[in-house]
N, C-alpha and C positions, 0 to 999 in steps of 0.2 A: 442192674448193678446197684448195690448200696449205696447211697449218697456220700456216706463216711470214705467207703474207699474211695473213690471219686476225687474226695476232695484232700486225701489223704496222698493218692499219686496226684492231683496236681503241684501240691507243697512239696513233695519228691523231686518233682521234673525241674520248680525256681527253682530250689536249691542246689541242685545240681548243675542247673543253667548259673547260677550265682558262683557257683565254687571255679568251674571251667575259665571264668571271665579272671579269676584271679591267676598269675603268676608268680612263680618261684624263681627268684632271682639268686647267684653264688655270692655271699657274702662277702668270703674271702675276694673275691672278683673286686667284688663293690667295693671293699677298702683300699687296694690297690690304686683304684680309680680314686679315690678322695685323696690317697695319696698324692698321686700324680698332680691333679688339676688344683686340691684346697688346701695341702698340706701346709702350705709356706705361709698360709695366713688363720686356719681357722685348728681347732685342737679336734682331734680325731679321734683321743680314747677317750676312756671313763674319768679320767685324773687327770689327763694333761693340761695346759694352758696353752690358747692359740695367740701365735708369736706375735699377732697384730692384737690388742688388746678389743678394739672395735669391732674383731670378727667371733661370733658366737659361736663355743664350743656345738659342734654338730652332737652332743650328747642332749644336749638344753632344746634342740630343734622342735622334738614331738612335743614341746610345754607351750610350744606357741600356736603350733598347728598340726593337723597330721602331717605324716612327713609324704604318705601317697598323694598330697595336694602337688609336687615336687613337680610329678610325671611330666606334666604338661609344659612345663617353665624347662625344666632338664633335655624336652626334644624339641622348641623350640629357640633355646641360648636364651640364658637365663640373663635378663639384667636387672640390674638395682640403680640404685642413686648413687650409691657410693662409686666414686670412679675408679677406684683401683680393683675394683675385679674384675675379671675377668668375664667374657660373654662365653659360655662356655656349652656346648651344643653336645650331648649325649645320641647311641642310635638305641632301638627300643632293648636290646639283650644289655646292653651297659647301664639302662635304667633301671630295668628290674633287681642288677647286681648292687646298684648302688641305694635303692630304695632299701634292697631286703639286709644290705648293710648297715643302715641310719636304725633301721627295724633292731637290729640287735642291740642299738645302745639308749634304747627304752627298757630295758629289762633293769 
């Protein structure tokens, strides 16, 4: 066998192995959910103002980090320093909804 093909399906197989590991989460899902849990303190669309001044519109989110850093804080109850949030604990299909929600308001 040619060394090109070779190494041509091994870049095939990561990448495929790489695309698989990613999830598609329901957007719509996922805002529902910020509804519910962040609505009453953080701004949710592209224009709104969050009601609490101190809480960062979730549009401004991906300017500080990616927002898939989330995952991990979102299914273990997320806390901060600030004491008025909430600890708030996601299961993995609510994450992906709320990831791939935060994803649409980078665009």
């Amino acid at each position: 066998m040619d060394a090109r093909w070779l190494i041509i399906g091994l870049a095939a197989t990561m990448l495929l192995g790489t695309v698989s590991v990613v999830r598609a989460g329901d957007a719509t899902a996922g805002r529902a959910l910020a509804q519910k849990h962040c609505g009453a303190c953080h701004a949710l669309d592209r224009a709104d103002r969050s009601p609490k001044p101190e809480a960062p519109p979730f549009r401004t989110l991906h300017q500080r980090y990616p927002v898939e850093g989330l995952e991990e804080a979102l299914a273990e109850g997320m806390v901060t320093l600030h004491p008025d949030m909430p600890e708030v604990t996601f299961a993995p299909d609510d994450i992906d909804n709320f990831i791939a929600y935060l994803k649409t308001l980078e665009q």
